[in-house]
Each structure stands twice: as structure tokens, then as C-alpha cells.
PyMOL Python script that loads the backbone (N, CA, C, O; Angstrom):
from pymol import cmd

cmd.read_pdbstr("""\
ATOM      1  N   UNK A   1      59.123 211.174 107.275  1.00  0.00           N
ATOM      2  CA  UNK A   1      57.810 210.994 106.706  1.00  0.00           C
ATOM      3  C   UNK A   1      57.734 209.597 106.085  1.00  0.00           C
ATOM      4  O   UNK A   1      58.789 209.277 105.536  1.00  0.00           O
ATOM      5  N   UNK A   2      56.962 208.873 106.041  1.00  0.00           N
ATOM      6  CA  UNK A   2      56.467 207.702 105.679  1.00  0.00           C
ATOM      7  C   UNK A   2      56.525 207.766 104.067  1.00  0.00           C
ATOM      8  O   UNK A   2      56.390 208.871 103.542  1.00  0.00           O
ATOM      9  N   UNK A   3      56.686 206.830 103.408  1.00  0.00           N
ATOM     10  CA  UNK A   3      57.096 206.557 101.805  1.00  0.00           C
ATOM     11  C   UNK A   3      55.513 206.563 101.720  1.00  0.00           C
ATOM     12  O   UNK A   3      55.700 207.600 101.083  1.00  0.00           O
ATOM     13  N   UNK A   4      54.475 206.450 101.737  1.00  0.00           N
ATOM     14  CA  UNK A   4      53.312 206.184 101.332  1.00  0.00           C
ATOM     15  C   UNK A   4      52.722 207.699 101.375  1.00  0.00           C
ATOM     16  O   UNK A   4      51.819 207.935 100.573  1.00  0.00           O
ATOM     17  N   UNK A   5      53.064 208.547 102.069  1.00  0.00           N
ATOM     18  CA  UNK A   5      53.003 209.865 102.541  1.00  0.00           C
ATOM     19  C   UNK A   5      53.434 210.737 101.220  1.00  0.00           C
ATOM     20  O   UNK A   5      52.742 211.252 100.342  1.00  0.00           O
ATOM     21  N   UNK A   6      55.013 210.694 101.451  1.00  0.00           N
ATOM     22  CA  UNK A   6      55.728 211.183 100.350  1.00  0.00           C
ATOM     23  C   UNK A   6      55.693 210.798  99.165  1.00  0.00           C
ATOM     24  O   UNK A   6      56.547 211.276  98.419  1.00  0.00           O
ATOM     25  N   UNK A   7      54.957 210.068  98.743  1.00  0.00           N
ATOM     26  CA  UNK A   7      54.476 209.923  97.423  1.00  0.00           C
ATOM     27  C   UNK A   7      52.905 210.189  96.895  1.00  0.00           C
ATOM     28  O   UNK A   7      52.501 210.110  95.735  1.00  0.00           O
ATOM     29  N   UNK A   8      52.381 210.423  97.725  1.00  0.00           N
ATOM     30  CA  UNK A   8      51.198 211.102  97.810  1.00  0.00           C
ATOM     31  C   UNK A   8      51.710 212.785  97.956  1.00  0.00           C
ATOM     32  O   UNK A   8      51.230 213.490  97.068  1.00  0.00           O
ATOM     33  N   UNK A   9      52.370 213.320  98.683  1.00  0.00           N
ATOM     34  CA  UNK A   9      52.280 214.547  98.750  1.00  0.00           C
ATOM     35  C   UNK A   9      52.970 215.318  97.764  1.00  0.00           C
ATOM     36  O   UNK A   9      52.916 216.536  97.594  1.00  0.00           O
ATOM     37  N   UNK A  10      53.888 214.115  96.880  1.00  0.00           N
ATOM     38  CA  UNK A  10      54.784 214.485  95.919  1.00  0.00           C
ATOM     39  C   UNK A  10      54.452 214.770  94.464  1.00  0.00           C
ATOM     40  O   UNK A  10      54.971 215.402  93.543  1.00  0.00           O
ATOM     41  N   UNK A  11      52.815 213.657  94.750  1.00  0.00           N
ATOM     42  CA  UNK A  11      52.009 213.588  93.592  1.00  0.00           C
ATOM     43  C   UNK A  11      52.857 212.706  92.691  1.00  0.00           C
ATOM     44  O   UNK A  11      52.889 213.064  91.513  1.00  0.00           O
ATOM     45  N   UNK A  12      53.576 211.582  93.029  1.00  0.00           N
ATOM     46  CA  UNK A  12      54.686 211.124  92.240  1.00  0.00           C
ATOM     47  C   UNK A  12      53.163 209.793  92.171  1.00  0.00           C
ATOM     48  O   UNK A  12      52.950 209.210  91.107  1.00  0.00           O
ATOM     49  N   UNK A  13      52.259 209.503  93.456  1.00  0.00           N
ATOM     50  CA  UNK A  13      51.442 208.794  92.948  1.00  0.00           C
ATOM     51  C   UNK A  13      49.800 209.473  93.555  1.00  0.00           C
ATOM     52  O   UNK A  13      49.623 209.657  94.759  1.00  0.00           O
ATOM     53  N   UNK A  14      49.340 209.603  93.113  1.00  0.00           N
ATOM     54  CA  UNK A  14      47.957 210.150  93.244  1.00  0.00           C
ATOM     55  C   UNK A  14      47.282 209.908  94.666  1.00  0.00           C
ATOM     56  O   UNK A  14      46.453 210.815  94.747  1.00  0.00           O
ATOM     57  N   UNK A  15      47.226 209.260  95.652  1.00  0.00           N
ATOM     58  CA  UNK A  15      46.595 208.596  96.381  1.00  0.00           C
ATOM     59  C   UNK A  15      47.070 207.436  97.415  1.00  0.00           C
ATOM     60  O   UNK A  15      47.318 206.280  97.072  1.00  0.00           O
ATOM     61  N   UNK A  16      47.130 207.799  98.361  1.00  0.00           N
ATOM     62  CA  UNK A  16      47.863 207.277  99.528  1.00  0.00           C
ATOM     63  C   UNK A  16      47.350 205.817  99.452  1.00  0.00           C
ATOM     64  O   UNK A  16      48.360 205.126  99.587  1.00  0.00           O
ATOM     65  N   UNK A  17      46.363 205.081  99.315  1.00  0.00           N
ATOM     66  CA  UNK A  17      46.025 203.936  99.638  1.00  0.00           C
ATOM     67  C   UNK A  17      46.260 203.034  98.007  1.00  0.00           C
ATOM     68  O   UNK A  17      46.015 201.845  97.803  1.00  0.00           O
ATOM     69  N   UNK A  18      46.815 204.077  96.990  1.00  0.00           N
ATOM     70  CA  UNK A  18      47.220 202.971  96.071  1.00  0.00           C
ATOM     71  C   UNK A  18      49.042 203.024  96.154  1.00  0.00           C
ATOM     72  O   UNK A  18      49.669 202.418  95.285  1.00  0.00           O
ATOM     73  N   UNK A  19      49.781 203.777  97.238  1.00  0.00           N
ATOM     74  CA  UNK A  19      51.202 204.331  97.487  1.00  0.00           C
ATOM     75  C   UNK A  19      51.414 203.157  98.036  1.00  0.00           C
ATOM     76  O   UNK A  19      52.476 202.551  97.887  1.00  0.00           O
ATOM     77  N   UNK A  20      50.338 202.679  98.788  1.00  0.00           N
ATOM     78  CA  UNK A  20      50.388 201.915 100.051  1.00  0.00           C
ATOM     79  C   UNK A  20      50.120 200.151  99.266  1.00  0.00           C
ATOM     80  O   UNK A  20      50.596 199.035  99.472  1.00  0.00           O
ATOM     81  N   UNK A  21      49.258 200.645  98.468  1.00  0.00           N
ATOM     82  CA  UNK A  21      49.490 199.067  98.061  1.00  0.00           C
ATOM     83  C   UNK A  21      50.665 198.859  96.943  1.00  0.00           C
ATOM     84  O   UNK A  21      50.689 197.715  96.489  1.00  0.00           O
ATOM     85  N   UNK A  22      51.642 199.757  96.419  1.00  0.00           N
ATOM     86  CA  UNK A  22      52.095 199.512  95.667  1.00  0.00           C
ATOM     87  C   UNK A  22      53.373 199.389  96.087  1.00  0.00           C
ATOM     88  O   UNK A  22      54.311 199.186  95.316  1.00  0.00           O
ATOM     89  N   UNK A  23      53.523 199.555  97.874  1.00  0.00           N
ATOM     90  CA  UNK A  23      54.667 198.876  98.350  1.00  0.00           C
ATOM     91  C   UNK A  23      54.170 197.656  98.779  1.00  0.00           C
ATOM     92  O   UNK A  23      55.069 196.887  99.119  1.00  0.00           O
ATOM     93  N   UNK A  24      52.765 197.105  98.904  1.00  0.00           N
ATOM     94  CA  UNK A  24      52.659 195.791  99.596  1.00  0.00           C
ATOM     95  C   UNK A  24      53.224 195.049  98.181  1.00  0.00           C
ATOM     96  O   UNK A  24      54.198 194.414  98.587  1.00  0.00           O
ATOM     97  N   UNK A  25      53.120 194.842  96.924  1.00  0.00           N
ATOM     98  CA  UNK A  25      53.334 194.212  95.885  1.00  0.00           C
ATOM     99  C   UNK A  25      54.586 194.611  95.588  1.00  0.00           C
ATOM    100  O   UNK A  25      55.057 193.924  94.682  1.00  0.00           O
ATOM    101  N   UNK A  26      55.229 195.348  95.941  1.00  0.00           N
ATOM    102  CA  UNK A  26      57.107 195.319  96.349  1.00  0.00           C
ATOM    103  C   UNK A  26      57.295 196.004  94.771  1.00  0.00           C
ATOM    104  O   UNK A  26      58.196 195.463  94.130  1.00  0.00           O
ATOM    105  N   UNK A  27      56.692 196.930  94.180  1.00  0.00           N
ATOM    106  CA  UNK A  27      56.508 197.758  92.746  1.00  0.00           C
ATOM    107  C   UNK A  27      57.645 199.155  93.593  1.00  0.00           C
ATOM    108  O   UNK A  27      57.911 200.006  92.745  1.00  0.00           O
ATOM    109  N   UNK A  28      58.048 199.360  94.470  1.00  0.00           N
ATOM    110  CA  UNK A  28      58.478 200.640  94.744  1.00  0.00           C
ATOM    111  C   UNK A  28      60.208 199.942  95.372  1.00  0.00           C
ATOM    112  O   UNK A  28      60.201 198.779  95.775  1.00  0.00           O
ATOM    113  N   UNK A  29      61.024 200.422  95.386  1.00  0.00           N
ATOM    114  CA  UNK A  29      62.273 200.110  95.906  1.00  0.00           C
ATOM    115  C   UNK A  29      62.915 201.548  96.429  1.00  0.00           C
ATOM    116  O   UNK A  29      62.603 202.518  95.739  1.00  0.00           O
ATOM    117  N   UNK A  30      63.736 201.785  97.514  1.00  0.00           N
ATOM    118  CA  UNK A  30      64.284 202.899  98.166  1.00  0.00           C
ATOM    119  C   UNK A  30      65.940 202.801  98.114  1.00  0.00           C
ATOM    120  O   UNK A  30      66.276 201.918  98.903  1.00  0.00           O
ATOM    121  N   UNK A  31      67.223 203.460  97.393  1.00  0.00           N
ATOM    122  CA  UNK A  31      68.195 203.199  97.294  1.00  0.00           C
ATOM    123  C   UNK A  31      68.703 201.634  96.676  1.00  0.00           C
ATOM    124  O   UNK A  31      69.876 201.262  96.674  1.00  0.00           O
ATOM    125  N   UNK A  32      67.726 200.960  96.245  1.00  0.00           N
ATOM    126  CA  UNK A  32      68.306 199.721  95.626  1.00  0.00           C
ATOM    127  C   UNK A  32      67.790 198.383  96.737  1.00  0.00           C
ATOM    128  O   UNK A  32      68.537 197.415  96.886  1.00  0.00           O
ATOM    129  N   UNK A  33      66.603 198.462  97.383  1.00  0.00           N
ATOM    130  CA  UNK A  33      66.087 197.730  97.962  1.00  0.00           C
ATOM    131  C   UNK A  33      64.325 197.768  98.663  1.00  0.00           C
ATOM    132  O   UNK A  33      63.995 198.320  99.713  1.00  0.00           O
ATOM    133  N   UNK A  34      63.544 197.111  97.837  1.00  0.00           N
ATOM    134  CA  UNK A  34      62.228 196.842  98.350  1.00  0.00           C
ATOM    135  C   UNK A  34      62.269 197.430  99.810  1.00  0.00           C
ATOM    136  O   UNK A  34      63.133 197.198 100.656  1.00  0.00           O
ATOM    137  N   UNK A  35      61.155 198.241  99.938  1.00  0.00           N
ATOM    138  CA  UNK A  35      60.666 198.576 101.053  1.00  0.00           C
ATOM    139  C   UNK A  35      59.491 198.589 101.360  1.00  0.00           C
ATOM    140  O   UNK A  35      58.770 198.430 100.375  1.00  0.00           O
ATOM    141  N   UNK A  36      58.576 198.794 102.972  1.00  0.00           N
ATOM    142  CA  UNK A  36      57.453 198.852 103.061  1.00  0.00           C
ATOM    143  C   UNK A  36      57.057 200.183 102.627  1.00  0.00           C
ATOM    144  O   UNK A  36      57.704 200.912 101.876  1.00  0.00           O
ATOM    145  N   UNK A  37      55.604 200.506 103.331  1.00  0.00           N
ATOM    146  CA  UNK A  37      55.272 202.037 103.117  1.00  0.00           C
ATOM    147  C   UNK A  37      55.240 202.572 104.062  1.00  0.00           C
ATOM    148  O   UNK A  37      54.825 203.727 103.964  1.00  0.00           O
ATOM    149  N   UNK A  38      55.656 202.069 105.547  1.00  0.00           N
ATOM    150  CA  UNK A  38      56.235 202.506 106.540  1.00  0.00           C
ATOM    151  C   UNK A  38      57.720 203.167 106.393  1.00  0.00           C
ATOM    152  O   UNK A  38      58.166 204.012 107.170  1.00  0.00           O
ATOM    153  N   UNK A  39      58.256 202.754 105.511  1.00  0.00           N
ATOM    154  CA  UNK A  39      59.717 203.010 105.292  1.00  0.00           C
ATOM    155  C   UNK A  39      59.985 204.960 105.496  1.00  0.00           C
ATOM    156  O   UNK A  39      59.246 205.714 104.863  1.00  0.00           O
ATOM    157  N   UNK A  40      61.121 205.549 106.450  1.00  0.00           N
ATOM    158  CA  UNK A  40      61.119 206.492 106.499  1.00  0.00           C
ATOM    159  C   UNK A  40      61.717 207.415 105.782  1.00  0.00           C
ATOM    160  O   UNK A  40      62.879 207.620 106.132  1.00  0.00           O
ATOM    161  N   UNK A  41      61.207 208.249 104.618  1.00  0.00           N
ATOM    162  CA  UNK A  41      61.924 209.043 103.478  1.00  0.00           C
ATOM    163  C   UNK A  41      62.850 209.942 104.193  1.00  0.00           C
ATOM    164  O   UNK A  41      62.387 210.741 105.007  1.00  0.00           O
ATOM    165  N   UNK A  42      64.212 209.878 103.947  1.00  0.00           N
ATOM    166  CA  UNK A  42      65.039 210.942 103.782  1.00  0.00           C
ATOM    167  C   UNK A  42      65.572 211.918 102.545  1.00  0.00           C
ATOM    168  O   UNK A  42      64.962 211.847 101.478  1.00  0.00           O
ATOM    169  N   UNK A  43      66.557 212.713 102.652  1.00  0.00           N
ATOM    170  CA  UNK A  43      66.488 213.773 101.634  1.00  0.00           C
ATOM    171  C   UNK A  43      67.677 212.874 101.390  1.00  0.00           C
ATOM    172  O   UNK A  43      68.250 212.153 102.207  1.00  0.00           O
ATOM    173  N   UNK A  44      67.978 213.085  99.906  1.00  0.00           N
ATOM    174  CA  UNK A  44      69.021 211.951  99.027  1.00  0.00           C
ATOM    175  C   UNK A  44      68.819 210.667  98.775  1.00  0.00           C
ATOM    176  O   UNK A  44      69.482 209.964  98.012  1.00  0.00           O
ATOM    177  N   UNK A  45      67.623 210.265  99.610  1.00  0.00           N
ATOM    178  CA  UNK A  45      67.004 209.118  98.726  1.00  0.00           C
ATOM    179  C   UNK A  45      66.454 209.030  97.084  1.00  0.00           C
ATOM    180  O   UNK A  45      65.952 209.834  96.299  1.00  0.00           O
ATOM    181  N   UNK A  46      66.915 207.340  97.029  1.00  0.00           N
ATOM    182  CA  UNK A  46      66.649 207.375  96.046  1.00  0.00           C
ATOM    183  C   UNK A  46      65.383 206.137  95.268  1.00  0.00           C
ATOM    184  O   UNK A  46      65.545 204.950  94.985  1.00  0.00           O
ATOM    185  N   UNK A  47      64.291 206.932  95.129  1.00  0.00           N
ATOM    186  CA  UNK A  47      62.992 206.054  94.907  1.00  0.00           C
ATOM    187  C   UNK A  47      62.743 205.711  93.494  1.00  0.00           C
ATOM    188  O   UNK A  47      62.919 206.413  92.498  1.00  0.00           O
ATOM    189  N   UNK A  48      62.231 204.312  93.603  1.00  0.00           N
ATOM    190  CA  UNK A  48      62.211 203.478  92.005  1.00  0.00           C
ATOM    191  C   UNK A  48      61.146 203.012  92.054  1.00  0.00           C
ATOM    192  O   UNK A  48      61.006 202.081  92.847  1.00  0.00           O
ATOM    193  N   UNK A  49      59.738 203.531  91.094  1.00  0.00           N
ATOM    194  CA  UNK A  49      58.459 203.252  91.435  1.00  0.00           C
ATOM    195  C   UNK A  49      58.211 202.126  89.824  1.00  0.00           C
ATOM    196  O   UNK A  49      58.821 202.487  88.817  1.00  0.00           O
ATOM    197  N   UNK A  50      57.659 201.332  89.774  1.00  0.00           N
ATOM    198  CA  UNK A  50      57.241 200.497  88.829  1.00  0.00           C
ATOM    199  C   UNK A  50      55.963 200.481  88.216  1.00  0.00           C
ATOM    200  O   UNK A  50      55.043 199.915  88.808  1.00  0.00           O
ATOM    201  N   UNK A  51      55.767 201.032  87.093  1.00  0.00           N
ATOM    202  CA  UNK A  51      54.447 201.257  86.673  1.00  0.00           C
ATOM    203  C   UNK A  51      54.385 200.222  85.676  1.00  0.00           C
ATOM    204  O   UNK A  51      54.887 200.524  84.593  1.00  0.00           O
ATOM    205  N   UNK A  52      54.005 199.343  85.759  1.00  0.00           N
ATOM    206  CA  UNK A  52      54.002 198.632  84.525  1.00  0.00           C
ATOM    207  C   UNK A  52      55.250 197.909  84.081  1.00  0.00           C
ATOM    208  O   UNK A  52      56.011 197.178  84.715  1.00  0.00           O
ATOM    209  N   UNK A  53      55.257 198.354  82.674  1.00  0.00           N
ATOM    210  CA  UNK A  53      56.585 198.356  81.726  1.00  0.00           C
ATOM    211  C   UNK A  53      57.495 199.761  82.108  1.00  0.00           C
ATOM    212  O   UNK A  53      58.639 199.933  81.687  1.00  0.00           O
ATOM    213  N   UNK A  54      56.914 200.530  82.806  1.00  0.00           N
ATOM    214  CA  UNK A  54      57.987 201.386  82.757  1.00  0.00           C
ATOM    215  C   UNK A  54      58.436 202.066  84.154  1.00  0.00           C
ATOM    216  O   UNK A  54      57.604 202.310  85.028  1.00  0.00           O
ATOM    217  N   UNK A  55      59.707 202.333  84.289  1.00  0.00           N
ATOM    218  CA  UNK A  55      60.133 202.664  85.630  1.00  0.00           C
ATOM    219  C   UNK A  55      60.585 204.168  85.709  1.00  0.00           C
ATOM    220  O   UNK A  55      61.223 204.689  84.794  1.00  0.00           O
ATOM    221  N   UNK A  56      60.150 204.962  87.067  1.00  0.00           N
ATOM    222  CA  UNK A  56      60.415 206.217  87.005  1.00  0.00           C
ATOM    223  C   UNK A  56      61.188 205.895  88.598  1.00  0.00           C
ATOM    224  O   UNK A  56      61.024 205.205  89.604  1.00  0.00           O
ATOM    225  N   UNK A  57      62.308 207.122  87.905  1.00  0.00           N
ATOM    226  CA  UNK A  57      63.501 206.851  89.039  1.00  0.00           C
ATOM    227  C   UNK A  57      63.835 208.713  90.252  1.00  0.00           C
ATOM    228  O   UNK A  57      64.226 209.734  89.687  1.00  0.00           O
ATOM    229  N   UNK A  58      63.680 208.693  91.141  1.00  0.00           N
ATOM    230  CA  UNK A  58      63.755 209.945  91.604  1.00  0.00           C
ATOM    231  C   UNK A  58      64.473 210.244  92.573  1.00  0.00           C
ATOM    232  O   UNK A  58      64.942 209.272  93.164  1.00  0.00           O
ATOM    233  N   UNK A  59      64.771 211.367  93.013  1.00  0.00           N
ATOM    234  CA  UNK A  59      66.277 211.595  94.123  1.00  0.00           C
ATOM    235  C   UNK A  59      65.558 212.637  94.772  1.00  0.00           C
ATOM    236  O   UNK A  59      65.194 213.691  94.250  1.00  0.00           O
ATOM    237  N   UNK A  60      65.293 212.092  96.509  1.00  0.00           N
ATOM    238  CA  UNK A  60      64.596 212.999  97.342  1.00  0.00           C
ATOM    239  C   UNK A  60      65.268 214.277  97.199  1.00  0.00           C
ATOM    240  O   UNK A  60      66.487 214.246  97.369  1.00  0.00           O
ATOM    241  N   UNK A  61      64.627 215.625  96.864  1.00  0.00           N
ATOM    242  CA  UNK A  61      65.325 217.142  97.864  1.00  0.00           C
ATOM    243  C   UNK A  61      65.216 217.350  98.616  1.00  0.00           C
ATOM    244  O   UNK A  61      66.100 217.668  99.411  1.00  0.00           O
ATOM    245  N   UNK A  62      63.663 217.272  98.881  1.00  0.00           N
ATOM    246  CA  UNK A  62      63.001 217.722 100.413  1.00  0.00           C
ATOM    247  C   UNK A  62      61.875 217.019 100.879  1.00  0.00           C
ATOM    248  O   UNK A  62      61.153 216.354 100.137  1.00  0.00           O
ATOM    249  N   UNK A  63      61.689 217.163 102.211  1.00  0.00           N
ATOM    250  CA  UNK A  63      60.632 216.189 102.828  1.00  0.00           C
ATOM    251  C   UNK A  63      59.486 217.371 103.661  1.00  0.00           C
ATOM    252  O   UNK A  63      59.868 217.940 104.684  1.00  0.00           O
ATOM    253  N   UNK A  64      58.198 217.610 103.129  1.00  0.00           N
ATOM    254  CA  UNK A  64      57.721 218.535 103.588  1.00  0.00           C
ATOM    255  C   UNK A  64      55.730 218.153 103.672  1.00  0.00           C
ATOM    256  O   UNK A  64      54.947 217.958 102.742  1.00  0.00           O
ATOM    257  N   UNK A  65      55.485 218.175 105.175  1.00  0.00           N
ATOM    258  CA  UNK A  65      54.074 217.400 105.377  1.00  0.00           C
ATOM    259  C   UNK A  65      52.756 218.193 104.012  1.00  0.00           C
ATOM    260  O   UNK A  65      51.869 217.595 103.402  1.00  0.00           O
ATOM    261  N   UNK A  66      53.080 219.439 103.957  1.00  0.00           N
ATOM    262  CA  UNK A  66      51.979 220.260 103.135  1.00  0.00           C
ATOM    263  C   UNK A  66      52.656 221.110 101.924  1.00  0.00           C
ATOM    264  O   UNK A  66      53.346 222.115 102.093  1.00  0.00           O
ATOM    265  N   UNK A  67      52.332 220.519 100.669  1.00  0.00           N
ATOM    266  CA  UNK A  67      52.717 221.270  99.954  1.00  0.00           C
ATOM    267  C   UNK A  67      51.771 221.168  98.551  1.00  0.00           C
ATOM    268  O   UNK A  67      51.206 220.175  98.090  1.00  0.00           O
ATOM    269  N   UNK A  68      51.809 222.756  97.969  1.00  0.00           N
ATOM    270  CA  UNK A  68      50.815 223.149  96.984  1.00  0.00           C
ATOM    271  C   UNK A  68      50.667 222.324  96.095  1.00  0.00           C
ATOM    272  O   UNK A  68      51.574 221.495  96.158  1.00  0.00           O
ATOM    273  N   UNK A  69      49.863 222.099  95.160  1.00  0.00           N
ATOM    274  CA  UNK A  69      49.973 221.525  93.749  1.00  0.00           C
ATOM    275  C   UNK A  69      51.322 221.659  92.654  1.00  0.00           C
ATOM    276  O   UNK A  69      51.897 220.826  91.954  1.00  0.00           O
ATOM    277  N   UNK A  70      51.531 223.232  92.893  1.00  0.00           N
ATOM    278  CA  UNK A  70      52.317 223.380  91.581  1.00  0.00           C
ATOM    279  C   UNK A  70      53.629 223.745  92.200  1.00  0.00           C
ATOM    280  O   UNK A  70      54.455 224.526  91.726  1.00  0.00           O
ATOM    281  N   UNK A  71      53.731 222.929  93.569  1.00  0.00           N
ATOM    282  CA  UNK A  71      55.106 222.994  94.153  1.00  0.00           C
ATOM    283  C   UNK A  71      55.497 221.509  94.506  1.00  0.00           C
ATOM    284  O   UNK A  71      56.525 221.206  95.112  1.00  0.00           O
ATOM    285  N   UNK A  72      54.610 220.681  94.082  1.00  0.00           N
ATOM    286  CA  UNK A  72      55.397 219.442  94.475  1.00  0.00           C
ATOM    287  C   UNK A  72      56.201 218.788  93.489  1.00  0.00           C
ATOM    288  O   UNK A  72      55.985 217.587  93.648  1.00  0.00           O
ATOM    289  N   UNK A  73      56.799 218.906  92.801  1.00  0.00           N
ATOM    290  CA  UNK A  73      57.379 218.818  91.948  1.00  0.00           C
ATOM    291  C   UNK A  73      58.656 219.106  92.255  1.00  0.00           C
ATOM    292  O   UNK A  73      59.578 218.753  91.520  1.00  0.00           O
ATOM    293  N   UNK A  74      58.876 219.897  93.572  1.00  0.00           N
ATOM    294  CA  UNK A  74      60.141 220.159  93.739  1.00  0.00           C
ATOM    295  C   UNK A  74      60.590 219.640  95.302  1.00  0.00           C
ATOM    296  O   UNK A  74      61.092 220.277  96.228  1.00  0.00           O
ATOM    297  N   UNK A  75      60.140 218.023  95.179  1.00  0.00           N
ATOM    298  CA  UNK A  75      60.215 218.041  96.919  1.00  0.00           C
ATOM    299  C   UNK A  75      60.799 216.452  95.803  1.00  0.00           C
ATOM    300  O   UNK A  75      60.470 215.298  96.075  1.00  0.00           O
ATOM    301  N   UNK A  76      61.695 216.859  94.583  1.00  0.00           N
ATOM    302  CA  UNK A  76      62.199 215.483  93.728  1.00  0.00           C
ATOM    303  C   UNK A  76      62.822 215.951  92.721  1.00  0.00           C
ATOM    304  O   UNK A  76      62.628 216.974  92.064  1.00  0.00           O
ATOM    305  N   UNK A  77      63.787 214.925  92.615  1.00  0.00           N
ATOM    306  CA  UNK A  77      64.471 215.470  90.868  1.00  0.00           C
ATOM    307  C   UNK A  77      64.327 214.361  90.148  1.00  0.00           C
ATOM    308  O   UNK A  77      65.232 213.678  90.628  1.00  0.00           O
ATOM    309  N   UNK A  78      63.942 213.860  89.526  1.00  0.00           N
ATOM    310  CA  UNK A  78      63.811 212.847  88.272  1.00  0.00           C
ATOM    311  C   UNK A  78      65.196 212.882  87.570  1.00  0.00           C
ATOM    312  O   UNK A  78      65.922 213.815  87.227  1.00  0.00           O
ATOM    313  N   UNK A  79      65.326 211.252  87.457  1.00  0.00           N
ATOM    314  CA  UNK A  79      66.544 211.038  87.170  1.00  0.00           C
ATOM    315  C   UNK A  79      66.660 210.162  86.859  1.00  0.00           C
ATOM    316  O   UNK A  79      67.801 209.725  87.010  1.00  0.00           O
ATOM    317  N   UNK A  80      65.661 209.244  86.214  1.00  0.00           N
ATOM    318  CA  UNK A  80      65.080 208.190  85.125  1.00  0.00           C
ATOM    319  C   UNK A  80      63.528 207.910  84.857  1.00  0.00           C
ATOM    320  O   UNK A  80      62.613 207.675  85.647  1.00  0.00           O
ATOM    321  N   UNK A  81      63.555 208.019  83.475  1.00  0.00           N
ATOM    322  CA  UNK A  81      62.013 207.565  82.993  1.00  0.00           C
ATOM    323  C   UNK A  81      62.154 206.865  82.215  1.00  0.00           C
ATOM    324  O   UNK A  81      61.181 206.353  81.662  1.00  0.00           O
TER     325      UNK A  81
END
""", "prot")
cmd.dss("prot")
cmd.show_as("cartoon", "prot")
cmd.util.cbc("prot")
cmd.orient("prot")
């Protein structure tokens, strides 16, 4: 699945076309290196999104095209804020 995808479906960011620009401005990194939003998510990745001043750090579980509201939360484990 596409990083722009999985962060939209993860709800880690609200909205695919700001997922998408927030890898064009290189704010997102995958295992310790800038990526596009083409980039393809695997499970044990590890995603570093840049909000600002503050960085949230997460470790793929699962990669899944449709998932509920009050289940996406578990398609990640947080593992810095």
C-alpha cells in the first residue's frame, strides 16, 4: 500500500492529499530515510511524521485497504511522541 494511503487509512493523518503533500516537503521519513508517497508500506516499518515542533514515531502491524474508525489505531504502535 502506498505511504499516502496508509496514513490516511491509519488516520495517523486525516486526508490523503495533505499525506501526500507532506511527503513532497520531505516532513515524513520511513526506517530512517525521506521518502515519497509512492513509497510502499510494509509491516515493521518504521514511520516518522513531522508536525511542526513535534515528532510522532510509529511501527507498522498491519497493512489493510478498509478499516473502521475505531480500528485504525491498530494497523500501528506508537513508539514516540
Amino acid at each position: 500500500m502506498r505511504l499516502d494511503k496508509f496514513l490516511k487509512v491509519s488516520r495517523i493523518i486525516k486526508r490523503r492529499t495533505v499525506a501526500n503533500d507532506a511527503c513532497d516537503t520531505e516532513r515524513i521519513a520511513v526506517n530512517g530515510r525521506v521518502v515519497k508517497a509512492s513509497y510502499n508500506v510494509k509491516v515493521g516499518d518504521v514511520i516518522e511524521v513531522s508536525f511542526g515542533q513535534r515528532t510522532l514515531k510509529v511501527r507498522v502491524t498491519d497493512v489493510k485497504d478498509v478499516v473502521k474508525k475505531d480500528d485504525a489505531s491498530t494497523l500501528y504502535e506508537v513508539i514516540e511522541q
